[in-house]
One Martini backbone bead per residue (centre of mass of N, CA, C, O) as a GRO file, in nm:
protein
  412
    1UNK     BB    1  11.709  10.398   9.690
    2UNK     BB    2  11.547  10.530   9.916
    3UNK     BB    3  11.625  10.665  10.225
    4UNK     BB    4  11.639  10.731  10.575
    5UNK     BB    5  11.630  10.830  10.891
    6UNK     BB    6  11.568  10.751  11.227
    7UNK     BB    7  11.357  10.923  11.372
    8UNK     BB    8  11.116  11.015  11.559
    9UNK     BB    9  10.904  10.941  11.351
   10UNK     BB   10  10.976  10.702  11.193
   11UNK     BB   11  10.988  10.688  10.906
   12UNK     BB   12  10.980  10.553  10.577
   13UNK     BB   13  11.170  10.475  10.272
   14UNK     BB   14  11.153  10.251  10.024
   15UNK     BB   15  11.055  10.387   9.694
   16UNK     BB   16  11.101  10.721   9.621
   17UNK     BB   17  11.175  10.637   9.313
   18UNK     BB   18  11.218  10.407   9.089
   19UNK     BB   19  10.882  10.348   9.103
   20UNK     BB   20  10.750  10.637   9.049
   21UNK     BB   21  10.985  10.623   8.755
   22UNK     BB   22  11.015  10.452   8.531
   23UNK     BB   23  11.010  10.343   8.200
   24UNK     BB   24  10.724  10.531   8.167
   25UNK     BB   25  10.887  10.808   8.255
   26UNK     BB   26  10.809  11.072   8.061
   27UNK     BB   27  10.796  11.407   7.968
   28UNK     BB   28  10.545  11.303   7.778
   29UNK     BB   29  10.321  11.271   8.048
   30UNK     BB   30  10.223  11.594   7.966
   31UNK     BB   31  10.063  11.666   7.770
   32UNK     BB   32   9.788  11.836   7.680
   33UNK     BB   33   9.678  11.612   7.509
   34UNK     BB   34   9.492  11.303   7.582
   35UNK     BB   35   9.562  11.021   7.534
   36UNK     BB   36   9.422  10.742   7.369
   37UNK     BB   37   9.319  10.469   7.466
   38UNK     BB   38   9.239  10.195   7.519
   39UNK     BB   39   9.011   9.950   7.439
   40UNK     BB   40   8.720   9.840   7.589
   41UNK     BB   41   8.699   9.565   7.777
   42UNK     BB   42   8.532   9.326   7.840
   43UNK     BB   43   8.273   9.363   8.093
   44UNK     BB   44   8.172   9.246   8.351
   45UNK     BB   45   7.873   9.156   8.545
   46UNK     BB   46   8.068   9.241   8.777
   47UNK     BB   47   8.240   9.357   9.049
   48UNK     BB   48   8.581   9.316   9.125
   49UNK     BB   49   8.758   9.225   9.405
   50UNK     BB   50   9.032   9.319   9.517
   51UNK     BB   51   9.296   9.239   9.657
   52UNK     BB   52   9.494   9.344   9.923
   53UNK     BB   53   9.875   9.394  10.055
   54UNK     BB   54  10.098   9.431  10.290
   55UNK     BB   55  10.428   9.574  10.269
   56UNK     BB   56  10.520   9.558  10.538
   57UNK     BB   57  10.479   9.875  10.711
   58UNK     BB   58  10.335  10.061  10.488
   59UNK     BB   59  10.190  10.163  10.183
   60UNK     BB   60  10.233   9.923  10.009
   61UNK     BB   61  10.124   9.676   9.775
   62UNK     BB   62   9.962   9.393   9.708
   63UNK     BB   63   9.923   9.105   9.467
   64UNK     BB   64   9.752   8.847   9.295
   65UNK     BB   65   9.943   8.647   9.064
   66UNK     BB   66   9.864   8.461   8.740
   67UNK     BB   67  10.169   8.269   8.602
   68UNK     BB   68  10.101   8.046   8.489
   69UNK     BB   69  10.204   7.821   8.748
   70UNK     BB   70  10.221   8.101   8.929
   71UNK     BB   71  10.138   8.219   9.184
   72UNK     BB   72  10.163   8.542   9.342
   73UNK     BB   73  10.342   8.866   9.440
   74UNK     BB   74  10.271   9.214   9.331
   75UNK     BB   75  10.321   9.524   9.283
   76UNK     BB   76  10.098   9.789   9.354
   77UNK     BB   77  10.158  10.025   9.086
   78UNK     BB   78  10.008  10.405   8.961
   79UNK     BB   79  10.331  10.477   8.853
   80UNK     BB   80  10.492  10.265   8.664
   81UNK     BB   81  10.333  10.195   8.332
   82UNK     BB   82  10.427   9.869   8.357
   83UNK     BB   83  10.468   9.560   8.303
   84UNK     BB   84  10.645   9.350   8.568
   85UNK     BB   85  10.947   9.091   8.552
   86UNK     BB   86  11.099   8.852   8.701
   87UNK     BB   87  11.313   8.697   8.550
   88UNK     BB   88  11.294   8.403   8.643
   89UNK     BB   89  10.918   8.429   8.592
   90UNK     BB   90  10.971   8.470   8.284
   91UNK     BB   91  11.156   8.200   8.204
   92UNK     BB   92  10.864   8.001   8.347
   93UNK     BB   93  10.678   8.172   8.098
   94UNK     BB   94  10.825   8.173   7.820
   95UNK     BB   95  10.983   8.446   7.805
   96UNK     BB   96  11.138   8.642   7.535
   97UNK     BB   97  11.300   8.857   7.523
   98UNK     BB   98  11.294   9.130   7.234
   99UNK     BB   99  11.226   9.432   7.388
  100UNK     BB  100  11.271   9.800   7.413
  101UNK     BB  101  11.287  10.053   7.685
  102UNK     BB  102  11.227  10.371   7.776
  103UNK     BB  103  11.312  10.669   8.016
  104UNK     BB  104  11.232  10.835   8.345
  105UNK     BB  105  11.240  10.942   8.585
  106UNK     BB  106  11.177  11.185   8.849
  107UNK     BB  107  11.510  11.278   8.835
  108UNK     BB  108  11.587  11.217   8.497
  109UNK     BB  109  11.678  10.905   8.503
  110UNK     BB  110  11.794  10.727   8.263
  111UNK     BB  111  11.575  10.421   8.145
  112UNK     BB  112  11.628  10.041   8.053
  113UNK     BB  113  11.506   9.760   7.907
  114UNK     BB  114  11.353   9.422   7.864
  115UNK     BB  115  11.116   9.303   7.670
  116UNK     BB  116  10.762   9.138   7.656
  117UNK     BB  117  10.554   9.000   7.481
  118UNK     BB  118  10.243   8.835   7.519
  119UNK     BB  119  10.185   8.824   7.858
  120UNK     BB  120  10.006   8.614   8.058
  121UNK     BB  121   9.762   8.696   8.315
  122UNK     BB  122   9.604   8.708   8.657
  123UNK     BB  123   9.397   8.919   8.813
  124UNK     BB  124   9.244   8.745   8.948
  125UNK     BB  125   9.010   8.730   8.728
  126UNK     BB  126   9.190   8.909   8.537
  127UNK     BB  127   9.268   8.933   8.219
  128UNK     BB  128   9.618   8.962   8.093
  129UNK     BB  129   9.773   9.135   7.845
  130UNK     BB  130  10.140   9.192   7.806
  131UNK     BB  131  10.443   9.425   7.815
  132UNK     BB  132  10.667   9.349   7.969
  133UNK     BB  133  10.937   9.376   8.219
  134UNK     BB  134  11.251   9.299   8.262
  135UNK     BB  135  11.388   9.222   8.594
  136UNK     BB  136  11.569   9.294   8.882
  137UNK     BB  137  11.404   9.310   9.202
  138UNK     BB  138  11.628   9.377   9.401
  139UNK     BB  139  11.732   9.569   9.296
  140UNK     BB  140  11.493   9.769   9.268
  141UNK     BB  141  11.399   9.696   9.582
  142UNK     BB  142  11.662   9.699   9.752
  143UNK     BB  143  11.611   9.345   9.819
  144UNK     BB  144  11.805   9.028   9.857
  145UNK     BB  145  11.481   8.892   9.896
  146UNK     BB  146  11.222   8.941   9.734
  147UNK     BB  147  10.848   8.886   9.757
  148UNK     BB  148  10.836   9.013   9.489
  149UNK     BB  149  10.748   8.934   9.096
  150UNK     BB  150  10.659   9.221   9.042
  151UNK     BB  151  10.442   9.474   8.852
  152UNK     BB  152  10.143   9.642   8.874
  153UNK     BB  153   9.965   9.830   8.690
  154UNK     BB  154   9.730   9.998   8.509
  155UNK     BB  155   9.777   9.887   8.245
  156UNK     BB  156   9.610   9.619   8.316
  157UNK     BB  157   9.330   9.845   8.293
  158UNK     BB  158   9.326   9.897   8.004
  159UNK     BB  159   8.957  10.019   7.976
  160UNK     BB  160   8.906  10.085   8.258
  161UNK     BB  161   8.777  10.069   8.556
  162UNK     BB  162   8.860  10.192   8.900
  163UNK     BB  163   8.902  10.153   9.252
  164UNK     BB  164   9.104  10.297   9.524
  165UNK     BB  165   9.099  10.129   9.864
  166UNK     BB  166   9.335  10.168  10.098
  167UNK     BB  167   9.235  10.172  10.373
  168UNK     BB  168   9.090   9.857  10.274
  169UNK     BB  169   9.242   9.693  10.068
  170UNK     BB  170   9.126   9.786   9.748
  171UNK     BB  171   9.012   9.689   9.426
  172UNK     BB  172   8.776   9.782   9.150
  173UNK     BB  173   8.617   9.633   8.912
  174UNK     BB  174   8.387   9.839   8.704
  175UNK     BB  175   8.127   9.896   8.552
  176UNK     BB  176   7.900  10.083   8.412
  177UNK     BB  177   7.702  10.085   8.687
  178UNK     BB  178   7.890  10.115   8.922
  179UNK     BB  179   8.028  10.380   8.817
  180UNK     BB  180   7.759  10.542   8.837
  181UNK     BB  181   7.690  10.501   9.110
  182UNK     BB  182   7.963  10.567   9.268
  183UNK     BB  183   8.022  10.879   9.138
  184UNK     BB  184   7.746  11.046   9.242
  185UNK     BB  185   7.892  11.098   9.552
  186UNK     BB  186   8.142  11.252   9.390
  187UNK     BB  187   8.455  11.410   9.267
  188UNK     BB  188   8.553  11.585   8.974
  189UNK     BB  189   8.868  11.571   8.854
  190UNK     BB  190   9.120  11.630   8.659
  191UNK     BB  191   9.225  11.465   8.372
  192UNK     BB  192   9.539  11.253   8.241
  193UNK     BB  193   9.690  11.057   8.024
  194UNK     BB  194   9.959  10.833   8.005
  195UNK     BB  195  10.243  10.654   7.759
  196UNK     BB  196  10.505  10.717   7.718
  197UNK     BB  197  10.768  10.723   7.503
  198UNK     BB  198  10.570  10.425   7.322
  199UNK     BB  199  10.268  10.416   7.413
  200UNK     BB  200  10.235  10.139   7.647
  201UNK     BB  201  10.188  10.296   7.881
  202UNK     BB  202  10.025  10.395   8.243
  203UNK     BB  203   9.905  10.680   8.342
  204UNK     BB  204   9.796  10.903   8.594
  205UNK     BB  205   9.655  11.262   8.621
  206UNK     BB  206   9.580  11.540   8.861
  207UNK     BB  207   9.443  11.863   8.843
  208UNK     BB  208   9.526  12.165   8.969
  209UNK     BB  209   9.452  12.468   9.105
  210UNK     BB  210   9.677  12.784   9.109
  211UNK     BB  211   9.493  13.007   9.011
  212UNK     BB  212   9.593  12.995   8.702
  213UNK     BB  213   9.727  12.758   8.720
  214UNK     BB  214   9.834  12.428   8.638
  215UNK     BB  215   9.860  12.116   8.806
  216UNK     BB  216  10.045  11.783   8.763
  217UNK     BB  217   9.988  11.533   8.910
  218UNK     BB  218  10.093  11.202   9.020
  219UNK     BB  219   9.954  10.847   9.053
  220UNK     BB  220  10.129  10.702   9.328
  221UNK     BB  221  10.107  10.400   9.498
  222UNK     BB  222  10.467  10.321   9.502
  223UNK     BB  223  10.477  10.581   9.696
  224UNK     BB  224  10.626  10.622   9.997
  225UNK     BB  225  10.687  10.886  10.026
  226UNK     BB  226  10.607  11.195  10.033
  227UNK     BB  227  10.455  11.427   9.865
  228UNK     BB  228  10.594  11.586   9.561
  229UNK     BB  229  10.737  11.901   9.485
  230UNK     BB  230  10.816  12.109   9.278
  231UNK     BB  231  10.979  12.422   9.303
  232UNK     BB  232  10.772  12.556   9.124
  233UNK     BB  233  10.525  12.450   9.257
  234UNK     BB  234  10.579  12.539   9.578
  235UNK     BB  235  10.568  12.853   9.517
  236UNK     BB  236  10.267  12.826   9.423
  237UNK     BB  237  10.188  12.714   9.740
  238UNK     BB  238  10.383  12.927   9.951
  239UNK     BB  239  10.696  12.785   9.959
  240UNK     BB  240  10.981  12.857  10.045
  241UNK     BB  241  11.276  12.814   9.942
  242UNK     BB  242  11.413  12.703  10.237
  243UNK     BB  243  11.203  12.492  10.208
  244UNK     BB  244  11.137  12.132  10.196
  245UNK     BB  245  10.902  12.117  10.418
  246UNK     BB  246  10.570  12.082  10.432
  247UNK     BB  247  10.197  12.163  10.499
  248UNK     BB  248  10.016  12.215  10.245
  249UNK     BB  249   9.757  12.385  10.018
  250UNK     BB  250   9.574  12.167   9.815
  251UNK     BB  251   9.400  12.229   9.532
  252UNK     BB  252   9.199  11.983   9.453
  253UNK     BB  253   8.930  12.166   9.451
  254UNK     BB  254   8.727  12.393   9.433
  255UNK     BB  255   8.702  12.542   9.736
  256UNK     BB  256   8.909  12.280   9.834
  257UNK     BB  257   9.160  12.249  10.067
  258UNK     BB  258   9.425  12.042  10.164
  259UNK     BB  259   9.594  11.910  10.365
  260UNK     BB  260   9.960  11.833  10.252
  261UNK     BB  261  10.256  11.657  10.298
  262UNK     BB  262  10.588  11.814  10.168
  263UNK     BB  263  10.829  11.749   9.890
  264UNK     BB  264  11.085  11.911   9.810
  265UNK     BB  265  11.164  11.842   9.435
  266UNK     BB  266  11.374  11.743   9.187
  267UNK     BB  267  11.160  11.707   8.920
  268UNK     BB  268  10.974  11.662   8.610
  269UNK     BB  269  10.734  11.706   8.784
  270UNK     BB  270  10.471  11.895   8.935
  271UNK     BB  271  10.379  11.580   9.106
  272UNK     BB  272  10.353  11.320   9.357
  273UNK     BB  273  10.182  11.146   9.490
  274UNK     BB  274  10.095  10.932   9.715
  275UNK     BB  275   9.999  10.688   9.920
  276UNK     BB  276   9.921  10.836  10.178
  277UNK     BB  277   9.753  11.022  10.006
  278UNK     BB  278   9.566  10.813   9.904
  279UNK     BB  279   9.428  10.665  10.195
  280UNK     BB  280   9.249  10.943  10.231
  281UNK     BB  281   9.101  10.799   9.986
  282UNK     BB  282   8.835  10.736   9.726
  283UNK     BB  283   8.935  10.637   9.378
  284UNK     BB  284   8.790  10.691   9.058
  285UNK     BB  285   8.907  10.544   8.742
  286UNK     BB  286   8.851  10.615   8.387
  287UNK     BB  287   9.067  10.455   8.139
  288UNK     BB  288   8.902  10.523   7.891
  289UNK     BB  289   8.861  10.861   7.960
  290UNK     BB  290   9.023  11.017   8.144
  291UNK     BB  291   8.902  11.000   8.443
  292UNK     BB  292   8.806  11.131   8.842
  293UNK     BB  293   8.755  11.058   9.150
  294UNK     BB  294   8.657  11.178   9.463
  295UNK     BB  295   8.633  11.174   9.814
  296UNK     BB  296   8.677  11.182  10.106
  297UNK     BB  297   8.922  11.390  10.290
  298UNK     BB  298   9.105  11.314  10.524
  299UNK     BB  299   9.230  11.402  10.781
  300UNK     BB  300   9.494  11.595  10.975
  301UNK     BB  301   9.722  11.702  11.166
  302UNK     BB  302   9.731  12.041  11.266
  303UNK     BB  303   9.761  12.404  11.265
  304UNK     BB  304   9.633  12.627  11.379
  305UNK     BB  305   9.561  12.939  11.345
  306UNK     BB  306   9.603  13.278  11.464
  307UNK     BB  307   9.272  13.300  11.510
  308UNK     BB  308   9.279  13.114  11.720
  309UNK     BB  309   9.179  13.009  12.058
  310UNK     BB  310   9.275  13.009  12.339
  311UNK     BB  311   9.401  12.736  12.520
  312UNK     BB  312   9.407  12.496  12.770
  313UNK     BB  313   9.633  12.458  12.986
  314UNK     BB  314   9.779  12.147  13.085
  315UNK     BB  315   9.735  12.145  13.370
  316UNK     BB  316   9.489  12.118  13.310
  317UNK     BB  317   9.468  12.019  12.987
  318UNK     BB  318   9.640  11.790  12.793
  319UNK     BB  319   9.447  11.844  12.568
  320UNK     BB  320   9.564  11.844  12.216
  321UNK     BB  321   9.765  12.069  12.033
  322UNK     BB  322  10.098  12.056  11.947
  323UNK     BB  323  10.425  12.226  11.897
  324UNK     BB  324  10.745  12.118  11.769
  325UNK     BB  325  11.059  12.060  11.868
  326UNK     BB  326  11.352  11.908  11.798
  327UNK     BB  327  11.635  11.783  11.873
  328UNK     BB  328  11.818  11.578  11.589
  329UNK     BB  329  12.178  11.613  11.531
  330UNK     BB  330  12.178  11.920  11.502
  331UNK     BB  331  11.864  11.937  11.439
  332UNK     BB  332  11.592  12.043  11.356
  333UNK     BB  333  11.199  11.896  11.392
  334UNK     BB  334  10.926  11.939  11.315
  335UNK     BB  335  10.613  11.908  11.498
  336UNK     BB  336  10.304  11.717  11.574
  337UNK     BB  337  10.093  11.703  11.866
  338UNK     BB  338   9.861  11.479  12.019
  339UNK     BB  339   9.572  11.462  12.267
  340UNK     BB  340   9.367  11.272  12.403
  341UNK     BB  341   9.066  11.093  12.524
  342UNK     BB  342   9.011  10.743  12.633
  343UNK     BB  343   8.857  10.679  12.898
  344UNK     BB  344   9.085  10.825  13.035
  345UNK     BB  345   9.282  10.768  12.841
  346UNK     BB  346   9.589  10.913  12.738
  347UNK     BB  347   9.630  10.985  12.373
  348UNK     BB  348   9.904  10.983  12.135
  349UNK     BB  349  10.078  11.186  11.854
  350UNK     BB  350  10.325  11.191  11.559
  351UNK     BB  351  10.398  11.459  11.327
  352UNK     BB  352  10.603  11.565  11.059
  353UNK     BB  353  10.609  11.819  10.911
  354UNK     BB  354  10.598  11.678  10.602
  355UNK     BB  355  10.446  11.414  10.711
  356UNK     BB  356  10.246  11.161  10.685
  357UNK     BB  357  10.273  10.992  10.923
  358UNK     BB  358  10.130  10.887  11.251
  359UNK     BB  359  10.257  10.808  11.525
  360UNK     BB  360  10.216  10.666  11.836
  361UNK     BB  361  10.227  10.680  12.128
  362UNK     BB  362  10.338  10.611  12.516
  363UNK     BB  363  10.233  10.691  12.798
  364UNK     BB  364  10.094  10.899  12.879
  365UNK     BB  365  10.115  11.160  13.118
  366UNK     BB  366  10.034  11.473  13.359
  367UNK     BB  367  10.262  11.530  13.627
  368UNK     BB  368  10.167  11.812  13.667
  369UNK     BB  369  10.414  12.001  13.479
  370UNK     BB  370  10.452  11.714  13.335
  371UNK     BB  371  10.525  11.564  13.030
  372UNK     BB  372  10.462  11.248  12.918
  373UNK     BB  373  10.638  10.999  12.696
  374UNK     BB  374  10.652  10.738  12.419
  375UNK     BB  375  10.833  10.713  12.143
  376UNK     BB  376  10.823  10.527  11.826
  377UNK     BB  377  11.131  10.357  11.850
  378UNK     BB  378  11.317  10.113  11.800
  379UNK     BB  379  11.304  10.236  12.118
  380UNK     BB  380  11.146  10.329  12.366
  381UNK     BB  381  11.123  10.695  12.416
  382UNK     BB  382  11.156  10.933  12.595
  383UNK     BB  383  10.948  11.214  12.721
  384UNK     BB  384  11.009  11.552  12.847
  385UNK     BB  385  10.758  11.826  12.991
  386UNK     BB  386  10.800  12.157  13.099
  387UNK     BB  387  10.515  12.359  13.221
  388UNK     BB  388  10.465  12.750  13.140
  389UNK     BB  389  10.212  12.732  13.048
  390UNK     BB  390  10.198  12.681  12.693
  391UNK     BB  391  10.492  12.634  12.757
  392UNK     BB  392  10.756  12.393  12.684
  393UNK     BB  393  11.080  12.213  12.824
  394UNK     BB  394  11.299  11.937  12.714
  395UNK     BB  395  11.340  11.594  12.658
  396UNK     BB  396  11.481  11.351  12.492
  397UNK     BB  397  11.615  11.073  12.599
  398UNK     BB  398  11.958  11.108  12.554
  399UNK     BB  399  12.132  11.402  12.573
  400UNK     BB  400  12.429  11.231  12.586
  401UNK     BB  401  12.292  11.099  12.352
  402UNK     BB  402  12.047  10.934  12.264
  403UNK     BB  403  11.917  11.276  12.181
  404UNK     BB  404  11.728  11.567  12.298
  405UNK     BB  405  11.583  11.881  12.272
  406UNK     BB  406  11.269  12.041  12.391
  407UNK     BB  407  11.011  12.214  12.226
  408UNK     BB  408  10.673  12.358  12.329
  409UNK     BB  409  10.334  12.439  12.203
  410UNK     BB  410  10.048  12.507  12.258
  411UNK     BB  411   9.743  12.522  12.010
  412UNK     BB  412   9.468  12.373  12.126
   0.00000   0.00000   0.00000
């Protein structure tokens, strides 16, 4: 189970691998042609808005499924591939082990498993017949007693349509007159379903095209560590070999590229979509003939290019956008420091290159020559940055113990 060390950017990864490529995730999981679907079931007469739920501060979700006599919380993962139960509440719905499934992780770790056939849930008001795999959910989320009794995959929507809006934190079971109300306004993606070692398990992937190369990025709401793109994909995004993190032009639609925050990692696929990158827009998947489609993509906070006009210097006015170093623990983080002014109140961001999250600063404030703020640790952090026309060097924390050097230059 991926984690993180604690830097100043503060990010968490909480399940960057294993539920990301569970043992649905193999190998054949981008062949050339799309398998076909599951027939699709009777659709509702209106479409069903699903609730969805924080796990702990991340960007992970949960949803509640009611699987014999108990209502629970199972995680909504997207890139997960088949209806997982934890032991304990499969023995008490009356599941007897049967049969077995393998697979590959996204890092190529072969894994397998206990399957159930024909378990009965209801996601909402939705019912689904499943093959479920049994699991000790402690382990598998590293958590000595986690909250969550399962995990809801696409497989539970298959040969449905569905959109996921995790900004507002809402699943959205579509009829057939909803989803092209829906689709109208939206832009459709390349994609492809994928069903896994076996056939029974579901995922969807969205194509990329980056001049002539196609990849297929996987659909992984999971996925909680920032998008990962395999070596052979960073370089044709134009990513050094020698940079591990960086933040990527993802030609996401022709004419229409993306900045998008990327961790170069040895995986199986061409890259894994995160959950962070999934709340920036509006997704709509149809499961029956595997289509997609998205909305518009928030920005994030990005570094001007090299012909943006020179910025008004902090001392002047110290709105804006800035480029940072941090030393931390013997080594450079590269990081954008956002500032804006709120009814007089200046507030301000700070997000690590190749980092999804931007988290809030506090207390800034611009003093003569010198930047103050508060960084978002475990234990609110000050920041001090003492500047020369556009360039600064200060340090942070204590530069004795916890903390080191800053430099910073205004860039916007």
């Amino acid at each position: 189970m991926s984690k993180t060390l604690l830097t100043w950017t503060a990010t968490a990864l909480l399940l960057a691998t294993p539920l990301a490529a569970h043992a649905g995730h193999a190998t054949a999981a981008i062949a050339p042609r799309a398998p076909r679907a599951p027939r699709a079931p009777r659709a509702p007469h209106d479409p069903v808005v699903i609730p969805l739920h924080h796990l702990g501060g991340g960007h992970l979700r949960t949803v509640r499924v009611r699987v014999g006599d108990d209502t629970l919380d199972f995680l909504f993962d997207t890139g997960n591939g088949t209806t997982l139960l934890a032991r304990d509440l499969a023995t008490r719905a009356g599941c007897r082990p049967g049969g077995h499934t393998v697979g590959f992780r996204m890092t190529g770790e072969k894994v397998g498993g206990e399957t159930c056939a024909g378990v009965r849930l209801d996601v909402a008001s939705i019912p689904v017949e499943a093959t479920a795999g049994v699991v000790d959910m402690a382990a598998l989320l590293d958590m000595p007693s986690p909250t969550v009794h399962g995990v809801v995959s696409l497989r539970a929507f298959a040969g449905r349509a569905v959109t996921l809006d995790l900004a507002h934190d809402q699943l959205v079971v579509e009829t057939p007159e909803s989803l092209a109300r829906r689709t109208r306004a939206m832009r459709e993606l390349p994609a492809r379903l994928a069903t896994g070692m076996s056939g029974a398990d579901l995922d969807l992937f969205v194509g990329v095209r980056v001049g002539d190369v196609p990849l297929w990025l996987e659909w992984d709401s999971g996925h909680q560590a920032t998008t990962f793109v395999a070596p052979h994909a960073a370089r044709l995004l134009g990513i050094p070999d020698s940079v591990t993190r960086a933040d990527a032009a993802l030609p996401l639609l022709p004419n229409d590229t993306v900045t998008t925050p990327v961790v170069v990692k040895d995986i199986i696929y061409d890259g894994v979509l995160s959950a962070g990158f999934l709340e920036r827009a509006v997704w709509t998947v149809d499961l029956a003939h595997g289509r997609a489609w998205v909305g518009p993509v928030a920005p994030i906070a990005t570094l001007p290019t090299a012909s943006a006009p020179a910025p008004t210097p902090p001392t002047v006015d110290p709105v804006g956008t800035y480029e940072t170093w941090a030393n931390v623990g013997g080594r450079t983080q590269h990081g954008i420091v956002t500032i804006v002014r709120d009814g007089g109140v200046l507030r301000g961001t700070v997000r690590g290159v190749g980092e999804e999250a931007a988290l809030p600063l506090r207390d800034v404030t611009m003093q003569g020559t010198e930047l103050h703020y508060l960084l978002p640790l475990r234990d609110p952090t000050p920041a001090r940055i003492t500047f020369d026309g556009l360039a600064g060097t200060g340090t942070w924390g204590d530069p004795s113990g916890r903390g080191g050097s800053l430099r910073v230059v205004k860039r916007r």
